[in-house]
PAGU-834338 format. One record per residue (C-alpha): x, y, z. Coordinates in steps of 0.05 Angstrom, whole numbers, plus 5000, padded with zeros to 4 digits. Layout:
PAGU-834338
XYZ ...
END
This chain:
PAGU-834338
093949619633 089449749575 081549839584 078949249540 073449759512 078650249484 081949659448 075749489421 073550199396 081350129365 080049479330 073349739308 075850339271 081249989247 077249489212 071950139183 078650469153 080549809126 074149729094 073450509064 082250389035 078949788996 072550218978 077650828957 082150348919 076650088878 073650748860 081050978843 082150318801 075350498761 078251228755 084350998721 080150508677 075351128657 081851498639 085251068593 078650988558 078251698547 085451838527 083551258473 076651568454 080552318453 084751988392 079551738353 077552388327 083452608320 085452028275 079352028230 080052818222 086952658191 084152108155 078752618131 084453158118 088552708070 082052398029 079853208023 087453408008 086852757955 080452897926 081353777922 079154067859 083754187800 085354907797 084755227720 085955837692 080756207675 081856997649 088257177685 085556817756 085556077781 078255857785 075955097795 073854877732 066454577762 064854997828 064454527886 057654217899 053854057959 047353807980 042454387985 046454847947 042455217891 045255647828 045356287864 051455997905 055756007845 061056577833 057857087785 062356917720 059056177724 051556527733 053156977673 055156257623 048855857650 044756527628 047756457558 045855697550 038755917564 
END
């Protein structure tokens, strides 16, 4: 015969486990969410860097010849970027025009 108090304590932690497997299943449903949304968000910059890539590879500057050597026929420009920046055989023709 069974004491009635053990089969209680039984029944008790029974029902706490059942109650912490719903607890872990939700937290490891949430993980797998969180997951897939970063496996998604991992290929967005991936994507737009090879959307940058081929408007870049598109857009590149038209290499000319200039003396014996390839030289872009307008150097590159950026914001912030002054006249000393540009290669010395460009410094040397603005000096002429002045």
């Amino acid at each position: 015969m069974t004491d009635p108090a053990v089969l209680e304590r039984i029944a008790t932690r029974r029902s706490e486990l059942d109650g912490l497997e719903e607890q872990l299943a939700m937290h490891l449903e949430k993980a797998h969410a969180e997951r897939d949304e970063l496996a998604v968000a991992e290929k967005v910059p991936a994507r737009l860097s090879e959307k940058v890539a081929a408007v870049q590879a598109s857009t590149a500057p038209v290499s000319a010849q200039v003396g014996e050597r390839g030289a872009p026929p307008v150097p590159h420009r950026a914001p912030g970027v002054d006249k000393g920046a540009l290669p010395p055989a460009y410094l040397r023709i603005l000096a002429v025009g002045q």
